[in-house]
VOZADREN-207160 format. One line per 3 residues: number of its first residue (from 1); their letters; for each residue x, y, z of N, C-alpha, C. Coordinates in steps of 0.02 Angstrom, whole numbers, plus 50000, padded with zeros to 5 digits. Each point is the difference from the previous one (the first is absolute). Layout:
<recs>
NUM) a) X,Y,Z,X,Y,Z,X,Y,Z | ...
</recs>
This chain:
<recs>
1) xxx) 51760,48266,50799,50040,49984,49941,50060,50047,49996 | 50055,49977,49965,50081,50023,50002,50002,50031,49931 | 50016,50069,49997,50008,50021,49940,50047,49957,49978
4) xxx) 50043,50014,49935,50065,49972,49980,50036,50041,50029 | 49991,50069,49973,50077,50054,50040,49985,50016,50054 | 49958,49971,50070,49985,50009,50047,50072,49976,50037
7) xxx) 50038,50038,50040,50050,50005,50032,50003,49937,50046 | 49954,49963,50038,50003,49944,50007,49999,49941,49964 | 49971,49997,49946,50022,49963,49943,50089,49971,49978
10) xxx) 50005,50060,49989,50056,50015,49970,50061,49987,50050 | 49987,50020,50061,50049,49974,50062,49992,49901,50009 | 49946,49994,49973,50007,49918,50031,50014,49975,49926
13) xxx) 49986,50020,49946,50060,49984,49935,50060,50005,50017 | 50038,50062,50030,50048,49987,50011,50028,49957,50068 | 49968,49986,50052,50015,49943,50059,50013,49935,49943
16) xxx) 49959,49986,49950,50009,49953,49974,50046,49985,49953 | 50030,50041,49968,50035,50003,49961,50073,49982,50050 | 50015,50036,50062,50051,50037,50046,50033,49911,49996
19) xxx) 49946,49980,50037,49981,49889,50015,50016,49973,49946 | 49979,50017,49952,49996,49949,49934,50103,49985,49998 | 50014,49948,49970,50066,49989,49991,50008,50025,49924
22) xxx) 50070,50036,49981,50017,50002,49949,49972,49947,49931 | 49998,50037,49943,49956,49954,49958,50057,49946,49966 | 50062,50040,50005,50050,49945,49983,50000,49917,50017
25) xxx) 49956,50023,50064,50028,49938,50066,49905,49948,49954 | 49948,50046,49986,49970,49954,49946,50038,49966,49913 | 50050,50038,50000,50012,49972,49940,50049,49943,50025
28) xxx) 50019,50009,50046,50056,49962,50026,49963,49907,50029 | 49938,50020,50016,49943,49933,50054,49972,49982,49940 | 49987,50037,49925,49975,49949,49957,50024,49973,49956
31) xxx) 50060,50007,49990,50078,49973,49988,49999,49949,50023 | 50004,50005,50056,50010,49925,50043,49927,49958,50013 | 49952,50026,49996,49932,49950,50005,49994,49970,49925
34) xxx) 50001,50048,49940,49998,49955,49931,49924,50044,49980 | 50005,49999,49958,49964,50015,49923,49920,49999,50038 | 49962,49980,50042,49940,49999,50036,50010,50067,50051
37) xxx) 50039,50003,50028,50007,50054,50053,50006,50100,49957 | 50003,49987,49947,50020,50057,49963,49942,50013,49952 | 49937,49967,50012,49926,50013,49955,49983,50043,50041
40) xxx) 49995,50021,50065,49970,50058,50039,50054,50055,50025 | 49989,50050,49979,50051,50050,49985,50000,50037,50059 | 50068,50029,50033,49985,50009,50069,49965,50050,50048
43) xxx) 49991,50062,49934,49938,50013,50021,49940,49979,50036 | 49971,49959,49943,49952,49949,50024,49998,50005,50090 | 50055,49943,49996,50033,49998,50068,49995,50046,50017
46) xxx) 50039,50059,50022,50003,50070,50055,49921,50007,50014 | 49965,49999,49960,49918,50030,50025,49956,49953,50022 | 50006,49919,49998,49980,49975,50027,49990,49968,50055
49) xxx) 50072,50031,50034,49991,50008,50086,49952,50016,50036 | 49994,49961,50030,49938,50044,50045,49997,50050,50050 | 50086,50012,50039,50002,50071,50021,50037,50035,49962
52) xxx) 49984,50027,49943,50020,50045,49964,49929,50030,49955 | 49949,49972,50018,49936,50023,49981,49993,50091,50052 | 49979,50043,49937,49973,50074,50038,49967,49988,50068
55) x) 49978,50047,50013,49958,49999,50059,50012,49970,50081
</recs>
């Protein structure tokens, strides 16, 4: 098990973050998808990748 402030943790938060696109560019894709695309906040999104999971 991965601490939270375990230094590998925290390095593949940031790999993921490095990947993730600007959040603008989400305000910008649910703009253009409409009023359904903007109920899951992009958070959501960023962590539900599956290589952006710890470990």
């Amino acid at each position: 098990m991965i601490s939270l402030l375990s230094p590998g943790y925290l390095l593949s938060v940031e790999r993921c973050r490095a990947r993730a696109p600007a959040p603008d560019h989400y305000l910008r894709l649910s703009s253009l998808l409409g009023p359904s695309s903007s109920q899951s906040s992009p958070l959501v999104r960023l962590h539900s990748t599956p290589d952006c999971q710890p470990g």
